[in-house]
C-alpha positions in Angstrom: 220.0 139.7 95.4 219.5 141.0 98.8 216.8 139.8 101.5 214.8 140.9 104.3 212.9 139.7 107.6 209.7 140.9 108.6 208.9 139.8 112.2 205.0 139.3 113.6 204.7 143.3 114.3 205.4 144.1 110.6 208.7 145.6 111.6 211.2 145.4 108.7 214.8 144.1 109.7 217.9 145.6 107.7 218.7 144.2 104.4 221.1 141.4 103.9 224.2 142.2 101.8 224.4 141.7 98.2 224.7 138.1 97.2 225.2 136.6 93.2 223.0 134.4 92.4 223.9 132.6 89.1 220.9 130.9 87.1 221.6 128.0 84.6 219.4 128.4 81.4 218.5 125.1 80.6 219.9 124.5 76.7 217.7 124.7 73.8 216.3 121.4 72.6 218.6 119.9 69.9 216.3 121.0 65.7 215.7 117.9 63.9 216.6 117.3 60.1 213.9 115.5 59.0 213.6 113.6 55.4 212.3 115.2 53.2 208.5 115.4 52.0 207.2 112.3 50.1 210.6 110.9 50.6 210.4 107.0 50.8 212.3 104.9 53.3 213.3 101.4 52.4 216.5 100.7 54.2 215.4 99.2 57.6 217.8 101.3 59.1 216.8 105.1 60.1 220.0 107.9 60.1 218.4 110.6 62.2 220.2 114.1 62.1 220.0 116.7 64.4 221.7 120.6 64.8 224.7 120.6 67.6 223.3 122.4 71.2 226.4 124.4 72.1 227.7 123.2 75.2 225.5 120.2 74.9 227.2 117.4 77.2 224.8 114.6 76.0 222.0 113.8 73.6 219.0 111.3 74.8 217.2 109.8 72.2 213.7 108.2 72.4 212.2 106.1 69.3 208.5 105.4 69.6 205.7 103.3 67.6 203.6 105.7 68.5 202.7 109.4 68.6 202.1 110.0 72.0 206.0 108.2 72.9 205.0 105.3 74.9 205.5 102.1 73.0 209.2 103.1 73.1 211.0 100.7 70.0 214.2 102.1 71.1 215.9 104.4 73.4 219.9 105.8 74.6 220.6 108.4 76.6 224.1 108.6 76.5 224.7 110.1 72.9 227.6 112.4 72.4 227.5 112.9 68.8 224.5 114.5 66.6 223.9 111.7 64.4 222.7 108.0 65.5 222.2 104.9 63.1 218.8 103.5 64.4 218.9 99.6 64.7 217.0 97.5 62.6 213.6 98.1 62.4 210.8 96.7 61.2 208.8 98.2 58.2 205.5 98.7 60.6 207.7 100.6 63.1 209.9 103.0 61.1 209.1 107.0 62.5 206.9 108.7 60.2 205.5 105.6 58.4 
């Protein structure tokens, strides 16, 4: 990248040297496995799935009762595999029932 000043006149100074700039692309979110259509969940216990983000550091994971994620039922943000074990919930407050 390279820069220049323009004082009050409009005059143009000379342009800076050439300077790297290096841009961090955020990572893609993490895809989801979710169960399968119509399947039925009766262990209280939800094993949520989800694809590997290569160079992926950390996973945060937010469980809500509701759509909108504010009644949060559960939540860690230090995950460093792609597969959590949900503690127990009740049947009212399993995701996608």
């Amino acid at each position: 990248m390279q820069s220049s000043s323009i004082d009050d006149s409009g005059l143009e100074g000379h342009p800076s040297e050439t300077v790297e700039v290096v841009i961090r692309v955020n990572p893609m979110p993490p895809i989801i496995r979710p169960p399968l259509d119509g399947a039925e969940q009766k262990d209280p216990y939800v094993h949520i799935f989800w694809l590997k983000v290569q160079d992926a550091e950390r996973y945060n994971l937010q469980i809500a009762d509701d759509a909108e994620i504010v009644s949060i039922v559960e939540e860690q943000d230090s995950l460093q595999d792609n597969t959590y074990r949900t503690k127990k919930l009740t049947m009212n407050r399993l995701p996608g029932l």
